[in-house]
N, CA, C and O atoms as a MOPAC input file, in Angstrom:
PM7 MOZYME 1SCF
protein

 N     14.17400 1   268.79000 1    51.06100 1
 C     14.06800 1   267.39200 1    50.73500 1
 C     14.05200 1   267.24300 1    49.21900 1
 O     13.51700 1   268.13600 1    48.56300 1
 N     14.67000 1   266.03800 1    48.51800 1
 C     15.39600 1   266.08800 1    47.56400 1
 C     14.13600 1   265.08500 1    47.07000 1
 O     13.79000 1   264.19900 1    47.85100 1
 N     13.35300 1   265.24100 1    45.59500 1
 C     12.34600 1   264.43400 1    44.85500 1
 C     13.08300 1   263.45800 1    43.90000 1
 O     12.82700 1   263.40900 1    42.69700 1
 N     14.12200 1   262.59400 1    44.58100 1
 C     14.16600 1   261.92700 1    43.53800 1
 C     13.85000 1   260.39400 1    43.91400 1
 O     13.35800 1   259.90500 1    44.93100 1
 N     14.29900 1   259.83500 1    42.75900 1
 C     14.16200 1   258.09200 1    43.01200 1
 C     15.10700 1   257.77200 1    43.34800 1
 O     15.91900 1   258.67300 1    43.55600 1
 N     15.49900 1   256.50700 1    43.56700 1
 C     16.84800 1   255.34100 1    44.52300 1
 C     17.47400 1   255.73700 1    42.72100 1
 O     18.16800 1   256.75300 1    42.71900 1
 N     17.33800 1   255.21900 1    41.61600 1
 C     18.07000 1   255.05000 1    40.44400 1
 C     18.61000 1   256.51500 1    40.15400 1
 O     19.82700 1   256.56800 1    39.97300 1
 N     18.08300 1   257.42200 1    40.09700 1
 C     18.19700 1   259.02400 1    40.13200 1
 C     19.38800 1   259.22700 1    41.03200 1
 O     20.36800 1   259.86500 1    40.64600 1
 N     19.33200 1   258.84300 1    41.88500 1
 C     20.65000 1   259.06400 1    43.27100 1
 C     21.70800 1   258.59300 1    42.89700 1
 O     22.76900 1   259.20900 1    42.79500 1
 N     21.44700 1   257.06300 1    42.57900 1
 C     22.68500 1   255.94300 1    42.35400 1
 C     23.57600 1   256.05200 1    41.04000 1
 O     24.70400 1   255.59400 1    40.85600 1
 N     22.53700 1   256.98800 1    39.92900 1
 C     22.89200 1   256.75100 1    38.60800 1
 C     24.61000 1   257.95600 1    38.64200 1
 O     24.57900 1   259.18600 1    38.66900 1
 N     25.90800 1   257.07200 1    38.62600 1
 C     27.07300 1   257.71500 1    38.32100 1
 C     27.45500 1   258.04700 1    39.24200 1
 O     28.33800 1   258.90400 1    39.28100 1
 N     26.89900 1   257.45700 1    40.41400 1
 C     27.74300 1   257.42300 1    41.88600 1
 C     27.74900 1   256.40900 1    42.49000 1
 O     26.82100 1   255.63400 1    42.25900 1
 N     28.45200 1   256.14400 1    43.17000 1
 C     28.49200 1   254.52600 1    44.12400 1
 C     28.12800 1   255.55400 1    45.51600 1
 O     27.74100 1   256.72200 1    45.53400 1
 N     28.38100 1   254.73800 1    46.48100 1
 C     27.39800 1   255.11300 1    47.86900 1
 C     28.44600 1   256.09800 1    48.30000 1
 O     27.90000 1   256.98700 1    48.95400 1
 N     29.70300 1   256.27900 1    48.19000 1
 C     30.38700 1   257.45600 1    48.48300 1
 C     30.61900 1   258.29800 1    47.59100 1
 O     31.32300 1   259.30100 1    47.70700 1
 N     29.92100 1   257.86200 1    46.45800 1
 C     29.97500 1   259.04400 1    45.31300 1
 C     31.36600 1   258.99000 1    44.51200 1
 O     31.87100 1   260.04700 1    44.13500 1
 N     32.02300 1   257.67800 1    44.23500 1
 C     33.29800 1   257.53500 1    43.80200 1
 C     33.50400 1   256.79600 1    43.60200 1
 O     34.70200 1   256.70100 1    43.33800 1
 N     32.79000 1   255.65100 1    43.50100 1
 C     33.19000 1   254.17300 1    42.62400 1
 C     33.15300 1   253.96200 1    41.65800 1
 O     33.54700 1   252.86100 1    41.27300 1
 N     32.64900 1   254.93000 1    40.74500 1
 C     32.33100 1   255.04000 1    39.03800 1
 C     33.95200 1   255.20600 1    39.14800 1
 O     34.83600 1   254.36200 1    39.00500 1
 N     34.03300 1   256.78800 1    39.49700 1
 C     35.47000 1   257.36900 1    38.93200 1
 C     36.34300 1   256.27100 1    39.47900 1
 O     36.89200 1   255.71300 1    38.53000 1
 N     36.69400 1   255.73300 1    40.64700 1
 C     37.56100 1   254.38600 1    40.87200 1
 C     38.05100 1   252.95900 1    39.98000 1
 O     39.06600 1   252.29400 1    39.77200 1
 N     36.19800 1   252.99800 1    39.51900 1
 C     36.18800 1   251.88500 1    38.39300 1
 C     36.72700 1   252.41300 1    37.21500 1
 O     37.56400 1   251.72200 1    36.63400 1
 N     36.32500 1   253.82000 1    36.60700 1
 C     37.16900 1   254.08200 1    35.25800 1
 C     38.59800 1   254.03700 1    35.59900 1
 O     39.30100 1   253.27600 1    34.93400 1
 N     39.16200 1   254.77200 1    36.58500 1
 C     40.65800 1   254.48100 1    36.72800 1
 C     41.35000 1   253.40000 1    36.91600 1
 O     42.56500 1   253.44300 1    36.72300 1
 N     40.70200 1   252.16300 1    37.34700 1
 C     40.94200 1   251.05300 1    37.23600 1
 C     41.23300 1   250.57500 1    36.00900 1
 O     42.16900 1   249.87500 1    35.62400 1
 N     40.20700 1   251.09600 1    35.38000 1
 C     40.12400 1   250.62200 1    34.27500 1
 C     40.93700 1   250.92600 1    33.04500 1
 O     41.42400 1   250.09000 1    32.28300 1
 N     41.01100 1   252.14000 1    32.96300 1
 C     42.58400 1   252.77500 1    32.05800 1
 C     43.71300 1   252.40600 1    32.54200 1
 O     44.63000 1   252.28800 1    31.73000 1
 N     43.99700 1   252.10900 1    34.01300 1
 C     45.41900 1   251.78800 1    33.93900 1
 C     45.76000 1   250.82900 1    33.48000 1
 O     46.82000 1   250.81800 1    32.85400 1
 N     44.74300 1   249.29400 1    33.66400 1
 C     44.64000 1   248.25100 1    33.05100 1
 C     44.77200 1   248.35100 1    31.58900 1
 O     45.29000 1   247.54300 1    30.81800 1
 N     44.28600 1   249.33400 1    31.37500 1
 C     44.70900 1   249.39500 1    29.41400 1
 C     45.92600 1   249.70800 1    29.46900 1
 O     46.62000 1   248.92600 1    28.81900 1
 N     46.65700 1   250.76700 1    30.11900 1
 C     47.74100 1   250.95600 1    30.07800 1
 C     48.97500 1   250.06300 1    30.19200 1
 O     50.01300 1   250.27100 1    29.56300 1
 N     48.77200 1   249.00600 1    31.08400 1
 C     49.54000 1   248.18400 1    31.89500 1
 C     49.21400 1   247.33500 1    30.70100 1
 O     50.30800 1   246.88100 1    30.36600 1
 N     48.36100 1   246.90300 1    29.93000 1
 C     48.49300 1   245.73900 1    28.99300 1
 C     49.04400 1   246.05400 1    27.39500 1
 O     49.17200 1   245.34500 1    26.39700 1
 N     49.27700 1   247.38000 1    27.67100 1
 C     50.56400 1   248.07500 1    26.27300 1
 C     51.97300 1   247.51700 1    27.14600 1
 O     52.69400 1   246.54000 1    26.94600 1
 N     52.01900 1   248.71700 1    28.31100 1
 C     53.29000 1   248.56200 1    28.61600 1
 C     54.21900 1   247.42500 1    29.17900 1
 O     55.44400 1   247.52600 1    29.24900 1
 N     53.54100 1   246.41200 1    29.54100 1
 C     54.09200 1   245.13700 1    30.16800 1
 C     54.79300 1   244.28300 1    28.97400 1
 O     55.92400 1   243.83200 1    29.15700 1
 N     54.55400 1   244.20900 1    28.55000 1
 C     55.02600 1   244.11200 1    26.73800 1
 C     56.00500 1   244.28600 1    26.25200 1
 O     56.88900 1   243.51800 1    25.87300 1
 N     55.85500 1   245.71500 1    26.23200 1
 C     57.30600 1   246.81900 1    25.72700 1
 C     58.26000 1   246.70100 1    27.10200 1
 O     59.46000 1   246.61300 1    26.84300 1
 N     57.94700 1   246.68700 1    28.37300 1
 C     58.82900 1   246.82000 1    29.31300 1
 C     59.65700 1   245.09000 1    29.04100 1
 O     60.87700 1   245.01600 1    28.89700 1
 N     58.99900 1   244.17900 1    29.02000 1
 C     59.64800 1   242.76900 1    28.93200 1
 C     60.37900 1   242.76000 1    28.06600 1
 O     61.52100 1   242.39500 1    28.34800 1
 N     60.13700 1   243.07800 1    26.87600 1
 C     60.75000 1   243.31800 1    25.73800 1
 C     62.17900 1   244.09800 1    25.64000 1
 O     63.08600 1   243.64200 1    24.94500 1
 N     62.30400 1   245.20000 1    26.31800 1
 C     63.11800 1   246.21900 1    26.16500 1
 C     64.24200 1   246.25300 1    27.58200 1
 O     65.29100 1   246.88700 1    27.69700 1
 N     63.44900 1   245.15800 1    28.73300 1
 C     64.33600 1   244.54000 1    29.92600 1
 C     65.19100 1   243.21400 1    29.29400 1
 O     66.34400 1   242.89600 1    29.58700 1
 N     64.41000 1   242.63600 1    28.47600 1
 C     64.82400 1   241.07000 1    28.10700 1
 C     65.73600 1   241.12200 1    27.34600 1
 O     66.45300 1   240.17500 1    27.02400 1
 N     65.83500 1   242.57800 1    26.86000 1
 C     66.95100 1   242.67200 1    25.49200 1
 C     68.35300 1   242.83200 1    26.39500 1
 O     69.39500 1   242.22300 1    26.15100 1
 N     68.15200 1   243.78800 1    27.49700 1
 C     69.35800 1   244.01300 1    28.01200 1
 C     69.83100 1   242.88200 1    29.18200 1
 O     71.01500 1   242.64800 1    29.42500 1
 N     68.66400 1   242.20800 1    29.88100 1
 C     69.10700 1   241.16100 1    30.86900 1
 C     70.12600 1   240.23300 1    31.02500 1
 O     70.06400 1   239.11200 1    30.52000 1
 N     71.34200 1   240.74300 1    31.89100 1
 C     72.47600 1   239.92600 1    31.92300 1
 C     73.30500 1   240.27000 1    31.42200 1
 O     74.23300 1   239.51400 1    31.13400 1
 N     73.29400 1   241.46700 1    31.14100 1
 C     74.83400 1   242.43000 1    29.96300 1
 C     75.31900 1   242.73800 1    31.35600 1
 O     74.69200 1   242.37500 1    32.35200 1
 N     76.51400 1   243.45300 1    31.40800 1
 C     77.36700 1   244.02200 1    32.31400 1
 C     76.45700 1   245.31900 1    32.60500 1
 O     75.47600 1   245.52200 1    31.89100 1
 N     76.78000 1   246.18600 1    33.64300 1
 C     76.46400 1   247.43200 1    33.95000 1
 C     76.66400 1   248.39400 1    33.07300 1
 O     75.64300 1   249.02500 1    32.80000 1
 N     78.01900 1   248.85600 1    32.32100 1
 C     78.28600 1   249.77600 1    31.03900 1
 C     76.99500 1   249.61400 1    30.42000 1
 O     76.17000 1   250.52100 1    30.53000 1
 N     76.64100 1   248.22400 1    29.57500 1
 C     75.83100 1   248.27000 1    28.29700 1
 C     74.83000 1   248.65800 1    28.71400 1
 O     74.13100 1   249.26800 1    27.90500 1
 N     74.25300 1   248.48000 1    30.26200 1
 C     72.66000 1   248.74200 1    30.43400 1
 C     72.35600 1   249.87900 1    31.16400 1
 O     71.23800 1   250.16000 1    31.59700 1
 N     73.85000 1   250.83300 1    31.35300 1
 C     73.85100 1   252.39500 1    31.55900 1
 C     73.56000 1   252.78100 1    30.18100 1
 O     72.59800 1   253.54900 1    30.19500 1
 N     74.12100 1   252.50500 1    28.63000 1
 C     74.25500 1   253.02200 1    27.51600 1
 C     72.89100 1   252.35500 1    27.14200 1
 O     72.45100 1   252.78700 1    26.07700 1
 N     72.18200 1   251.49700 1    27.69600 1
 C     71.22200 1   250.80200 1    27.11900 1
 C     70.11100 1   251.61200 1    27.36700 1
 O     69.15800 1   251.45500 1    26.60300 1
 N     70.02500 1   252.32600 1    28.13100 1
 C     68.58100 1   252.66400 1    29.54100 1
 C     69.56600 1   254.15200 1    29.24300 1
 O     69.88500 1   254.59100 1    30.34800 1
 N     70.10900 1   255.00300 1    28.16000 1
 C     70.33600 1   255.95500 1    28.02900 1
 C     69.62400 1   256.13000 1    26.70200 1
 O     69.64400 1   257.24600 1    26.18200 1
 N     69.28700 1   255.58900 1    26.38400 1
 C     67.89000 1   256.03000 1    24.65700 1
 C     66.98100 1   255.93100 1    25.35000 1
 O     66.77700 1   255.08200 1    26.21700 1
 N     66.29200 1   256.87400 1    25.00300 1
 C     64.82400 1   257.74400 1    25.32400 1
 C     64.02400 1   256.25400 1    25.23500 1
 O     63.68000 1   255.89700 1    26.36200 1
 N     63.69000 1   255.41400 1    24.30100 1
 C     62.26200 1   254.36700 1    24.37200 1
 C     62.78600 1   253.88900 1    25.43900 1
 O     62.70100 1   254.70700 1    26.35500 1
 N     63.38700 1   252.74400 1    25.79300 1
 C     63.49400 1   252.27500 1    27.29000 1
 C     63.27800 1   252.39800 1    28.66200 1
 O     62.79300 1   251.73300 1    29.57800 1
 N     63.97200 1   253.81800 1    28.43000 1
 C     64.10400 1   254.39400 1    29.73600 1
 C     62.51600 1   255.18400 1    29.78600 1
 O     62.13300 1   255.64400 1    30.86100 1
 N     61.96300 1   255.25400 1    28.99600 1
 C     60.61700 1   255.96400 1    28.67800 1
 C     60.06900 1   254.65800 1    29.53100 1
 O     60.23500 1   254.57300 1    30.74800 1
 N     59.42600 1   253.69500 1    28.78000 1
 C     58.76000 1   252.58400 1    28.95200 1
 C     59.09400 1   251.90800 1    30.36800 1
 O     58.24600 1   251.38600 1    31.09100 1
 N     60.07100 1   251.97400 1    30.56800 1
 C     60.72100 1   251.82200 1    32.08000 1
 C     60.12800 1   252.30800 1    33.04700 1
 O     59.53400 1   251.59300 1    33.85400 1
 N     60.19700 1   254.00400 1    33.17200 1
 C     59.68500 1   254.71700 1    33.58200 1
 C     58.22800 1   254.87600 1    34.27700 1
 O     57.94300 1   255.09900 1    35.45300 1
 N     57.18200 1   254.63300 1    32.83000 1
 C     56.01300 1   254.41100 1    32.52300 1
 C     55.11000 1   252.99400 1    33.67200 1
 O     54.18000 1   252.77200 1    34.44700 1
 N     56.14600 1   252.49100 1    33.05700 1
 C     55.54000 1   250.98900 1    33.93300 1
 C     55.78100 1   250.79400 1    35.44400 1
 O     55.04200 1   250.04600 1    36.08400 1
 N     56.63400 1   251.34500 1    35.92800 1
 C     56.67800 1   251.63500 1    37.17200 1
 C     55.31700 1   252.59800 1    37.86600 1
 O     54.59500 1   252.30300 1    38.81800 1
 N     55.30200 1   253.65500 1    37.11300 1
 C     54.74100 1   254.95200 1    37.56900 1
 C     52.86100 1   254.11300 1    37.51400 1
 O     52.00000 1   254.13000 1    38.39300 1
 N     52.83500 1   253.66000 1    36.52100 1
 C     51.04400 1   253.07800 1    36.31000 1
 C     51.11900 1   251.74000 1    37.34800 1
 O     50.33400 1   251.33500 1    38.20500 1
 N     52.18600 1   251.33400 1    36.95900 1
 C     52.01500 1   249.92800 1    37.51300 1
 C     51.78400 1   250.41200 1    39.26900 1
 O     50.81100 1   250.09600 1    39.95400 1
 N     52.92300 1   251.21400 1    39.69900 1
 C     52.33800 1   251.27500 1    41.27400 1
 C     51.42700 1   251.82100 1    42.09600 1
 O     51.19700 1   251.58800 1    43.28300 1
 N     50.53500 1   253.17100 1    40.73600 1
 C     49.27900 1   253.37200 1    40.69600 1
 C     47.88100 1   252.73600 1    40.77700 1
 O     46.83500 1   253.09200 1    41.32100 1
 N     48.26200 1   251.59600 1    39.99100 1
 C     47.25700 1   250.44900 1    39.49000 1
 C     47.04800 1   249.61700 1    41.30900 1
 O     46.06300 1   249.35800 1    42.00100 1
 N     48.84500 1   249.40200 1    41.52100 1
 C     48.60200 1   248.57400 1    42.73300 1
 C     47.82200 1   249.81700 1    44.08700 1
 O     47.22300 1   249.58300 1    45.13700 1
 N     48.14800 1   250.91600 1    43.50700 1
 C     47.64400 1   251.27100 1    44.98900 1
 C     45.88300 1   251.65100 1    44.86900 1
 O     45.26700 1   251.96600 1    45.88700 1
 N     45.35800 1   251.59100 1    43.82900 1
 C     44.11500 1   251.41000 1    43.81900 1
 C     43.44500 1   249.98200 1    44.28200 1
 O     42.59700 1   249.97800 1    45.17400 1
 N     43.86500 1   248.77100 1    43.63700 1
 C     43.90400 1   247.51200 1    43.84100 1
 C     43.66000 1   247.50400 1    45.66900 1
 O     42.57200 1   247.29800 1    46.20800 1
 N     44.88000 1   247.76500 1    46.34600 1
 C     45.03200 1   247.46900 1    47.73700 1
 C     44.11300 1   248.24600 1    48.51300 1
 O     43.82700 1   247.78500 1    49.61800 1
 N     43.33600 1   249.86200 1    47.99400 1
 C     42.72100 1   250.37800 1    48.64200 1
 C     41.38700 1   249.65000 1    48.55300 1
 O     40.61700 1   249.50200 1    49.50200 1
 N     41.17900 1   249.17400 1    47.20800 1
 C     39.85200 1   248.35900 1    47.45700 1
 C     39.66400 1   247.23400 1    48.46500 1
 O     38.61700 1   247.01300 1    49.07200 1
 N     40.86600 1   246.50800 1    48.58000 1
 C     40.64700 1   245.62500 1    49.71800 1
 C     40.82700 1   245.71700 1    51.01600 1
 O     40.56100 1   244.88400 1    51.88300 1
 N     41.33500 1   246.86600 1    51.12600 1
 C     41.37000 1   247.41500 1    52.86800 1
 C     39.62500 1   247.82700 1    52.67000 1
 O     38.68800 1   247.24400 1    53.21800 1
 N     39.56200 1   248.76000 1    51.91600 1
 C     38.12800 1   249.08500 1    52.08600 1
 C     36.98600 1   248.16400 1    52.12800 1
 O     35.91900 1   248.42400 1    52.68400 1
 N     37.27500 1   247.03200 1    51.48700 1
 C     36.19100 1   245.49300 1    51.93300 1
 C     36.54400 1   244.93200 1    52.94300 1
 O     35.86600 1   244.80500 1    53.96300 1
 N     37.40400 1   244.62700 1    52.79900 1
 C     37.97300 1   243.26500 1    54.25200 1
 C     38.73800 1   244.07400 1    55.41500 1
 O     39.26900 1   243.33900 1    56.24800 1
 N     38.89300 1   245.51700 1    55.62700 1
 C     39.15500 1   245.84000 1    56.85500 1
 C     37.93000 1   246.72700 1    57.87400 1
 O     37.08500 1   247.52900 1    57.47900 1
 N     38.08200 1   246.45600 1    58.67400 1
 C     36.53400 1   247.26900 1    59.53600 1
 C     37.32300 1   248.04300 1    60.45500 1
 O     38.53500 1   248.14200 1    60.26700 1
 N     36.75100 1   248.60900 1    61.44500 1
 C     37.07900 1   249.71300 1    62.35900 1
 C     38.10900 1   250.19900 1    62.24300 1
 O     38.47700 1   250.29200 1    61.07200 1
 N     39.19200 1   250.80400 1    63.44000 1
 C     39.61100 1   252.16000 1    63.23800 1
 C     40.96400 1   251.73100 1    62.62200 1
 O     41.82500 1   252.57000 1    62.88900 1
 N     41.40300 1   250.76600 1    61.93400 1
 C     42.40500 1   250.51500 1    61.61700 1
 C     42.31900 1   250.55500 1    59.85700 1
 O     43.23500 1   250.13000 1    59.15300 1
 N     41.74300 1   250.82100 1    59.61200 1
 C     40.54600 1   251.38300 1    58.12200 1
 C     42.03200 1   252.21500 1    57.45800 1
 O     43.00500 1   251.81100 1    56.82100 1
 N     41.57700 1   253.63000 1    58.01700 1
 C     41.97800 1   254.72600 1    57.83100 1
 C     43.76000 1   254.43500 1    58.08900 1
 O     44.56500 1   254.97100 1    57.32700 1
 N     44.15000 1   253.68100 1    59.05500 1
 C     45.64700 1   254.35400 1    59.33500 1
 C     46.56200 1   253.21500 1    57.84500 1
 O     47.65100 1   253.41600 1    57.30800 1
 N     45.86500 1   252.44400 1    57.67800 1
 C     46.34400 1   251.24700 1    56.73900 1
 C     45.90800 1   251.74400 1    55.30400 1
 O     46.57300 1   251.21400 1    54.41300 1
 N     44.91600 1   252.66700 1    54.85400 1
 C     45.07300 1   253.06900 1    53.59700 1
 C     46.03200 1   253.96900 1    53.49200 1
 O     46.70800 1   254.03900 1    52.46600 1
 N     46.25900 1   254.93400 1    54.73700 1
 C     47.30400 1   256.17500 1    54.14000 1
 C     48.32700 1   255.56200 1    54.14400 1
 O     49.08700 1   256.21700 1    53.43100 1
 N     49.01100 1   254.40200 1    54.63000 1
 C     50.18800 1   254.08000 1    55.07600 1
 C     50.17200 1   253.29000 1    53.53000 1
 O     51.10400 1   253.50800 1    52.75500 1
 N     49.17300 1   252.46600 1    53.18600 1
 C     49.20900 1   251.37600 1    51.44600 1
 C     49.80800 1   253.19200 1    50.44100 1
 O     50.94800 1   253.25900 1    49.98000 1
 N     48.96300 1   254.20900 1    50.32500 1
 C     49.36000 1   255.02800 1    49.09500 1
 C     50.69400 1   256.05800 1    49.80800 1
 O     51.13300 1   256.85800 1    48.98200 1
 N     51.22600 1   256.11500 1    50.90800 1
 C     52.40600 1   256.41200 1    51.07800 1
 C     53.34100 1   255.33900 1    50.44300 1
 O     53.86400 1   255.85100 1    49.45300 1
 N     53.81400 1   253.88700 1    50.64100 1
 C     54.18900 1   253.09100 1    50.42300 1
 C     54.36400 1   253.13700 1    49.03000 1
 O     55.51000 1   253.05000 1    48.58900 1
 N     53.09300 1   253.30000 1    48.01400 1
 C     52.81200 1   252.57900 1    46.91900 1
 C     53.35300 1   254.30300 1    46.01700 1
 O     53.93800 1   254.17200 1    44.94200 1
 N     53.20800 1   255.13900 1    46.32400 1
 C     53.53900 1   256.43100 1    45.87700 1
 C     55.17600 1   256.69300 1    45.95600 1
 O     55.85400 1   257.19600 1    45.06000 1
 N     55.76200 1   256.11400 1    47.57100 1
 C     57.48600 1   256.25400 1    47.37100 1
 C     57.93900 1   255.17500 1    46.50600 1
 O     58.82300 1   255.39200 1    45.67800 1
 N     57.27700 1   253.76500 1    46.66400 1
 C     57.99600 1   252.93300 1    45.63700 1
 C     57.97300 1   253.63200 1    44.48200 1
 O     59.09300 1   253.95600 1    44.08800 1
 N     56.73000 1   254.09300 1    43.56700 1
 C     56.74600 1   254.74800 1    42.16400 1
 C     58.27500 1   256.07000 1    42.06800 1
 O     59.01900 1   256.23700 1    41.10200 1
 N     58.30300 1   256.63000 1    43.09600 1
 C     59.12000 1   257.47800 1    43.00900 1
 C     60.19800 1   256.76600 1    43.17600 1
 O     60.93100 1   257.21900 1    42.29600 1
 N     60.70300 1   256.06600 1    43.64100 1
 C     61.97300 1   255.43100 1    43.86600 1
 C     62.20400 1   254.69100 1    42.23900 1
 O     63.11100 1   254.94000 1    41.44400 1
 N     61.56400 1   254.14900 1    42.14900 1
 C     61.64900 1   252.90600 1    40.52200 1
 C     61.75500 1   254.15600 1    39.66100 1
 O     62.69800 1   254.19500 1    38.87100 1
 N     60.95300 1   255.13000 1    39.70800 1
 C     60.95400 1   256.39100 1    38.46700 1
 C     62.46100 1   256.79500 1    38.59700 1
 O     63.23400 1   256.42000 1    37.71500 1
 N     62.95000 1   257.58600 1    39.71200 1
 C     64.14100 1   257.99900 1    40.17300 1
 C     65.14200 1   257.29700 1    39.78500 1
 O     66.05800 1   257.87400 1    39.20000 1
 N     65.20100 1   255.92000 1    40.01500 1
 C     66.37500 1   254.95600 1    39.60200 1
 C     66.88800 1   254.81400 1    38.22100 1
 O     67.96500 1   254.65500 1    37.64800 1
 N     65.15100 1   254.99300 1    37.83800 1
 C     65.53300 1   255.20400 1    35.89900 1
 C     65.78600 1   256.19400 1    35.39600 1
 O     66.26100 1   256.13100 1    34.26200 1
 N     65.60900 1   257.31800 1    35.93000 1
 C     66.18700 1   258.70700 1    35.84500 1
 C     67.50600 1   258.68900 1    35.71600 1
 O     68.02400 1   259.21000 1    34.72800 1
 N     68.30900 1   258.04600 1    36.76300 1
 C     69.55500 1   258.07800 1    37.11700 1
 C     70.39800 1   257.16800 1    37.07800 1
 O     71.38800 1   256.94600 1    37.77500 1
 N     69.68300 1   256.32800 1    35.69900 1
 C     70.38800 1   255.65000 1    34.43000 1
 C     70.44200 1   256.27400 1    33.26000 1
 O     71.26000 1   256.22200 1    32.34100 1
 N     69.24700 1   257.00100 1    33.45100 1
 C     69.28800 1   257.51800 1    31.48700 1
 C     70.25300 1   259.37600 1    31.89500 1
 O     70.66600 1   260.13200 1    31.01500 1
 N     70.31400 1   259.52900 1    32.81200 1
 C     71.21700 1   260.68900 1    32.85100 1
 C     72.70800 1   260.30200 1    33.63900 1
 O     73.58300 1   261.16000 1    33.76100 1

């Protein structure tokens, strides 16, 4: 039997022992996402509405296709933390479990698909 207090237990764990680390990752991607949303608008807005050539040669320099990249990969990270929190509040019984793996399958092939696509512009 363990001598501690309720604050002793709680201090740097949430009740499954992972809502701190959830909340910091929340929380950096959000820093992240408020650089890159920016640079991605910026560096989409420049090319939006050119023909296909210019925005193969466009999305073939490294910053773009970088930042491109980037914002996909956090951004669908960000969302799949987001969605696990709300299955984990607002869903109950056994349908819990089959609806989070199915949100970070989903949210993991989109990132790979958007990453991939920009891959196979800048090469």
């Amino acid at each position: 039997m363990a001598y501690l207090t309720a604050r002793k237990r709680a201090t740097g764990h949430g009740s499954a022992r992972s809502g701190t680390q959830h909340h910091w990752r929340m929380q950096v991607s959000s820093v992240a996402l408020l650089i890159l949303i920016p640079c991605f608008v910026f560096t989409f807005g420049a090319i939006y509405g050119a023909p296909y050539e210019e925005v193969v040669a466009y999305y073939q320099r490294p910053f773009p296709s970088i930042v491109a990249a980037l914002t996909l990969a956090v951004g669908f990270l960000h969302f799949r933390g987001g969605v696990q929190t709300l299955i984990e509040d607002y869903v109950h019984g056994a349908l819990k479990a089959p609806l989070i793996v199915a949100m970070i399958c989903l949210s993991y092939a989109a990132a790979a698909a958007g990453v991939l696509a920009v891959v196979r512009l800048a090469l």
